[in-house]
C-alpha positions in Angstrom: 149.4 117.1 98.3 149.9 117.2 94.5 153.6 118.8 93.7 154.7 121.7 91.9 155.6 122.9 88.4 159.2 120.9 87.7 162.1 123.4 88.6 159.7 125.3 91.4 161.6 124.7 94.3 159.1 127.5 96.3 161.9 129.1 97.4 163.4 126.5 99.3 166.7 124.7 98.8 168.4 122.4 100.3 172.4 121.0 100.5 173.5 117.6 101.5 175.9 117.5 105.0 178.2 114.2 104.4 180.0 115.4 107.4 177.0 115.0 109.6 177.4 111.8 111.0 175.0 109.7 113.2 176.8 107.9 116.0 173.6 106.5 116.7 173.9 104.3 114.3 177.6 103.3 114.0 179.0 102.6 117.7 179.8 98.9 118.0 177.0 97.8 120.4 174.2 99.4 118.1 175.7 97.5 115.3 175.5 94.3 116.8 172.1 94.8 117.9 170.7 96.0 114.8 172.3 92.7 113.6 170.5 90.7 115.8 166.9 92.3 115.0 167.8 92.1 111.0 168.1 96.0 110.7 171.9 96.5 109.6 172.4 97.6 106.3 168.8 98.7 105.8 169.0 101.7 108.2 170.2 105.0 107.3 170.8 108.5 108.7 171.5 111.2 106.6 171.4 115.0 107.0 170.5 118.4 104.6 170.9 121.7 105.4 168.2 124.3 104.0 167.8 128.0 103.2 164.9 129.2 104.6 163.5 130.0 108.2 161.1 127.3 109.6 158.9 128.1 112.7 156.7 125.5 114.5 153.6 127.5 113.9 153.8 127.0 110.2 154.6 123.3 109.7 151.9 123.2 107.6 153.9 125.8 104.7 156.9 123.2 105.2 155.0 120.5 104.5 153.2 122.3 101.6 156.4 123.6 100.1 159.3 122.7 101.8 159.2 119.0 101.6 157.7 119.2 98.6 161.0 121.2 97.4 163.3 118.6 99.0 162.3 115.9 96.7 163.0 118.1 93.7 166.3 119.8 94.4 169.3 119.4 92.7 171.3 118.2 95.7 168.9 116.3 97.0 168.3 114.1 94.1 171.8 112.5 93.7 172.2 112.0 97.4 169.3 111.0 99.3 170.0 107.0 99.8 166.9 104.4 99.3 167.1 100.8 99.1 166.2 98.7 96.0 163.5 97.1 96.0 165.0 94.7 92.8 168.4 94.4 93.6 168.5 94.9 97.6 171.1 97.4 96.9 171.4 101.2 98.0 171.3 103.7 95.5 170.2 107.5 95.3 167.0 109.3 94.3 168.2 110.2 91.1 169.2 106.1 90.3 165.9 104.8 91.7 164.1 105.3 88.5 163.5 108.3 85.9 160.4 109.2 87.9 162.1 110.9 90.5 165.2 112.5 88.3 163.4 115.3 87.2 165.7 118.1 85.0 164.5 121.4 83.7 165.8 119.6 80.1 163.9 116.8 80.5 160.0 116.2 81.1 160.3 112.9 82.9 157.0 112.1 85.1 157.8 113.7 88.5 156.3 112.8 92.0 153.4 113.4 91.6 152.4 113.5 95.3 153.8 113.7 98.9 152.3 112.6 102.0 154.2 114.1 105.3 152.1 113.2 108.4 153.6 115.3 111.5 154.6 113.4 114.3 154.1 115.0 117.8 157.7 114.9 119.3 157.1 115.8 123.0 158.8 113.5 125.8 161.9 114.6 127.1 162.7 111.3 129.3 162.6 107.2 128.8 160.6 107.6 131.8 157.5 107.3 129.5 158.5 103.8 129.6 158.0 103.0 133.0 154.6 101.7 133.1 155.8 98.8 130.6 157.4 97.8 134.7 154.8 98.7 136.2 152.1 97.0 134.9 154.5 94.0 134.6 155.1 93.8 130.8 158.9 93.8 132.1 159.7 92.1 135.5 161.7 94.5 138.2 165.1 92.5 136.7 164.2 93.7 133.2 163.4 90.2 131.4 160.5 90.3 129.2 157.3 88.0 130.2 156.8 85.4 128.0 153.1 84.6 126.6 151.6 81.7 124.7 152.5 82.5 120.8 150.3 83.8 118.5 150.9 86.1 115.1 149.9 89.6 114.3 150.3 89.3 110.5 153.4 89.8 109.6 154.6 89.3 113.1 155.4 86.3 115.8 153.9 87.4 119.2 156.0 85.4 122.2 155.8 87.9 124.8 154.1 90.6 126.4 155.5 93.4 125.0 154.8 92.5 121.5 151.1 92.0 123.0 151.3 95.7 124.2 152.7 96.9 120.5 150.3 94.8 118.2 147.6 93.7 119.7 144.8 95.9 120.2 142.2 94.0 121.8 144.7 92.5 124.4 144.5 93.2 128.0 147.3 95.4 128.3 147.0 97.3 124.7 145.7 100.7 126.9 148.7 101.4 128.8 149.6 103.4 126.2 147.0 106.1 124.7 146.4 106.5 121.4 148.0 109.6 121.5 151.3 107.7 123.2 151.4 105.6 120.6 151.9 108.8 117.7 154.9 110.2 119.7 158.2 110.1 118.0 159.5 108.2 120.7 157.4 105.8 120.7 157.6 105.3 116.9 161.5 104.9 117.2 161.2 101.9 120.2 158.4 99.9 118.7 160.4 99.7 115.0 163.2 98.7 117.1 161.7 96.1 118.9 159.9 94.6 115.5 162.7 95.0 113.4 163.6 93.3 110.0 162.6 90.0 108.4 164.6 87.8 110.4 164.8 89.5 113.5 165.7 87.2 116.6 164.1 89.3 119.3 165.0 90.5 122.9 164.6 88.6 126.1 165.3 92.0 128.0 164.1 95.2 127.7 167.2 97.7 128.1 168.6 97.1 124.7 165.6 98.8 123.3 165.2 101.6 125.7 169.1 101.9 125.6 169.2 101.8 121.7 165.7 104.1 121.5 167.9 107.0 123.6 170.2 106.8 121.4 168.5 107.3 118.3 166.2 109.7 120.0 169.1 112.1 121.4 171.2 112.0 118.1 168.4 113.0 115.5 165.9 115.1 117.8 167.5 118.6 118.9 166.8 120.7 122.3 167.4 123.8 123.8 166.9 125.4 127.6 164.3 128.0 127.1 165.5 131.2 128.4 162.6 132.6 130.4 161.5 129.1 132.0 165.4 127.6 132.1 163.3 124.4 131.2 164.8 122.0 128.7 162.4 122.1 125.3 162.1 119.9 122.1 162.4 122.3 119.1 162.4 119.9 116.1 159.5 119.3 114.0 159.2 115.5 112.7 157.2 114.7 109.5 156.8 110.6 108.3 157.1 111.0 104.4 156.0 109.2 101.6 156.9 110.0 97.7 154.3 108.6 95.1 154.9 109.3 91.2 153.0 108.2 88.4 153.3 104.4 89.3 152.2 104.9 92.7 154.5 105.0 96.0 158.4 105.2 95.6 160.1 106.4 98.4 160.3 104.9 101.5 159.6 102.1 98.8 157.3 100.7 96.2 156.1 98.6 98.9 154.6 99.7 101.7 155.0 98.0 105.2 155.1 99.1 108.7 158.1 99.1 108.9 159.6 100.5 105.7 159.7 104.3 106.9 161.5 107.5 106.1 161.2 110.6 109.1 162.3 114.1 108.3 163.1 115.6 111.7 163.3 119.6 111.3 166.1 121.8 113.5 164.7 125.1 112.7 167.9 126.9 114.4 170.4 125.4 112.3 168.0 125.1 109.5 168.7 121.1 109.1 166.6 118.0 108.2 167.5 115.0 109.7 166.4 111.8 107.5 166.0 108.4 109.1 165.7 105.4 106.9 164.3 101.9 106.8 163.4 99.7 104.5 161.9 96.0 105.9 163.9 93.3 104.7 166.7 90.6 105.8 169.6 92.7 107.2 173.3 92.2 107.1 174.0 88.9 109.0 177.8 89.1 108.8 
């Protein structure tokens, strides 16, 4: 999707929330784990408010304009955090490189596209995880079975549950559909269980699902719909990438599975929720 004229924010606009916090992200037990699979310090979760009504039905207008927007508002700009890919240091939009700092007083090259795949965001329970139990991925005590090694460039496989994430032609790979594997929560749990650079995986599986929930509860938002009195999903979840003249630049200028960036819409208090990674060594100490 090509991007606007500079300064044509199509009517959306957006504010950044510092006192949105993520507790997700910051309780002592998540920080430890994220230690241990080499995620801390190159996760983020960050939050903008925004101006205009979103509805489900029209994700594709949001995606057309309103994301395109977010990457060239004012507020946006100097606060939105990305990781260096040089120094391995966070800095903002605006500080990434002139690209993306784009001023009605100066040309500047812009980004010159954005790509914002929706993500179906459906399941309402860690049940969806069962099977991984039931077809004996985990055993009934929650250990991990253990398989002969093997790599799924860039990744070690030594177990089955990495068999079940990466390996498509393995026995178990169809547990989960195709259309499993695109659900949000899905997308949240397998990053987790790859993790960074030096990740020293799991032996058990409720770290993950515990870790997953988490995540999944603090970003994602819900109501009870009042003619069913049925609990319903009502955020919208786009996976964005930024290119500019030099080609991709936010998540990163390098693209791997797990460097991602997730907008996930709450079209009743008009917020974006943005979850950040960028694959590299995380924080050890």
């Amino acid at each position: 999707m090509a991007a606007g004229e500079p300064g044509d924010l199509g009517g959306y606009y957006f504010r950044f929330l510092p006192q949105k916090t993520f507790q997700c992200l910051s309780t002592p037990e998540t920080t430890s784990r994220l230690r241990q699979w080499s995620m801390l310090g190159r996760v983020a979760a960050q939050a903008f408010g925004f101006d205009q009504t979103f509805q489900a039905y029209r994700k594709d207008d949001f995606v057309m304009v309103g994301v395109r927007a977010f990457f060239k508002d004012p507020d946006v700009i100097p606060n939105l955090k990305l990781l260096s890919d040089s120094s391995g240091q966070w800095i903002t939009l605006g500080s990434s490189c002139s690209s993306l700092a784009v001023t009605p007083s100066g040309p500047g090259t812009e980004v010159k596209k954005i790509e914002a795949i929706n993500v179906p965001c459906t399941q309402l329970s860690m049940s969806f995880f069962n099977r991984l139990y039931n077809e004996n991925i985990v055993r009934d005590n929650g250990h991990i079975v253990k398989c002969l090694d093997s790599f799924c460039d860039p990744f070690p496989v030594s177990d089955e549950l990495r068999k079940v994430l990466l390996v498509e032609d393995s026995e178990k790979y169809g547990i989960f559909s195709q259309p499993d594997r695109e659900e949000f929560l899905f997308c949240l749990f397998k990053h987790l269980c790859l993790g960074g650079a030096l990740c020293q995986y799991e032996d058990v599986l409720p770290p993950y699902l515990q870790t997953t929930k988490l995540l999944y509860k603090d970003l994602v938002s819900v109501r009870k719909n009042p003619q069913t009195k049925k609990i319903q999903i009502t955020s919208s979840v786009f996976k964005v990438t930024a290119y500019d003249s030099a080609g991709m630049c936010y998540p990163s200028t390098k693209s791997h599975e797990q460097t991602f960036s997730y907008f996930i819409v709450d079209p009743i208090k008009r917020h974006v929720h943005v979850l950040y990674h960028s694959y590299g060594v995380g924080d050890m100490s």
